[in-house]
N, C-alpha and C positions, 0 to 999 in steps of 0.2 A: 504494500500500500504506500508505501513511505517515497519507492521509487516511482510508482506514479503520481503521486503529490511533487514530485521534484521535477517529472515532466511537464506537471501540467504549469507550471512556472513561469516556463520558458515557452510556452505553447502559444502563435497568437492570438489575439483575441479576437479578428476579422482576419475574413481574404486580404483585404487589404493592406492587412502586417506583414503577408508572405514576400520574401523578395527574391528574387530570381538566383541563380548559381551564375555569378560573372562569367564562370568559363565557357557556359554554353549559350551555344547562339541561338537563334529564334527557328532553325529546319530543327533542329538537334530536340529544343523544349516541346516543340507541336511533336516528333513523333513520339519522343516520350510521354507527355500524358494522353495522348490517342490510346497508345498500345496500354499503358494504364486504366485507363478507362473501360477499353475493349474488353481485358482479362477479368477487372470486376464486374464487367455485367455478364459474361458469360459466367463465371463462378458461380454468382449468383440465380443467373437463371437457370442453369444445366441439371438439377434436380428436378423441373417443372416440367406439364407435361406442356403442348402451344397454347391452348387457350390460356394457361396461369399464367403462364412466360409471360404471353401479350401483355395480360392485365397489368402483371407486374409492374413489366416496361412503360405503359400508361399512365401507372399510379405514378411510378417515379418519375416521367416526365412534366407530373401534374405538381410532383415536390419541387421540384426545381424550376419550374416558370414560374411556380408565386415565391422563391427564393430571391430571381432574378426581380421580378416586379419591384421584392420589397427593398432591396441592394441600389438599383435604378433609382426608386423615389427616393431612400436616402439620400445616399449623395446627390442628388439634385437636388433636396431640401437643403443638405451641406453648403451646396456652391451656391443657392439665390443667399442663405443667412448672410455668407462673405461677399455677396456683393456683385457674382459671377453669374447674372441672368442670363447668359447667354448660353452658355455650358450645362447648369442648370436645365434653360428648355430644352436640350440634347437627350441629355438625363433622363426625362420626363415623357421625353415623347418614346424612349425607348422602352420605358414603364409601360403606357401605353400597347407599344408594340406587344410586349411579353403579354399585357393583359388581353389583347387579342388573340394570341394562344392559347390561353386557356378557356376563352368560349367558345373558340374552335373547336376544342379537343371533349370540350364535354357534348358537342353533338357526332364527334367519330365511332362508335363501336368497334368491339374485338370480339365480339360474341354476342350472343341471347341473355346469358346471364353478368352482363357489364354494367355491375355497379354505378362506374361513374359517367354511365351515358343518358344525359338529362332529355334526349330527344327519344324515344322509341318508333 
């Protein structure tokens, strides 16, 4: 316990505490966390039969555009407090954007039995 209390220390507190490995250049970071990304979804899916898989993939798509949403409209709340309206509506409209995603995706299906399909 002790050494994860010593982790969680050092651990940032947002994305945007992380800062990049100087050595590596911008081909190098996209194919590593592609192939990162890649390996955790399939991990995670490879137990499921397609129809859960789908869901799954869904639900977690539906996690992370209201992640993006709420990251977006911060920092755009950020940038108009300091003064940067203009960066700010950047921000915002790409809130937007993401929240358009997500009324999208609640009229898609992946099945009969799809929870989060608000259209039948």
């Amino acid at each position: 316990m002790s050494d994860l209390e010593a982790l969680l220390q050092n651990a940032p507190q947002d994305i945007t505490d992380i800062q990049p490995e100087a050595s590596e250049d911008a081909d190098e970071r996209e194919d590593r966390l592609t192939r990162l990304a890649a390996r955790t979804l399939d991990a995670m899916l490879e137990p499921l039969d397609g129809q859960d898989a789908a869901q799954v993939e869904k639900v977690i798509l539906h996690l992370i555009t209201q992640k993006m949403v709420e990251w977006h409209s911060r920092v755009g709340h950020r940038l108009a407090e300091d003064g940067d309206t203009r960066s700010a509506m950047g921000w915002h409209r790409d809130a937007g954007k993401f929240q358009s995603i997500l009324n999208i995706r609640d009229t898609v299906t992946v099945g009969p039995e799809d929870f989060t399909c608000t259209v039948q």
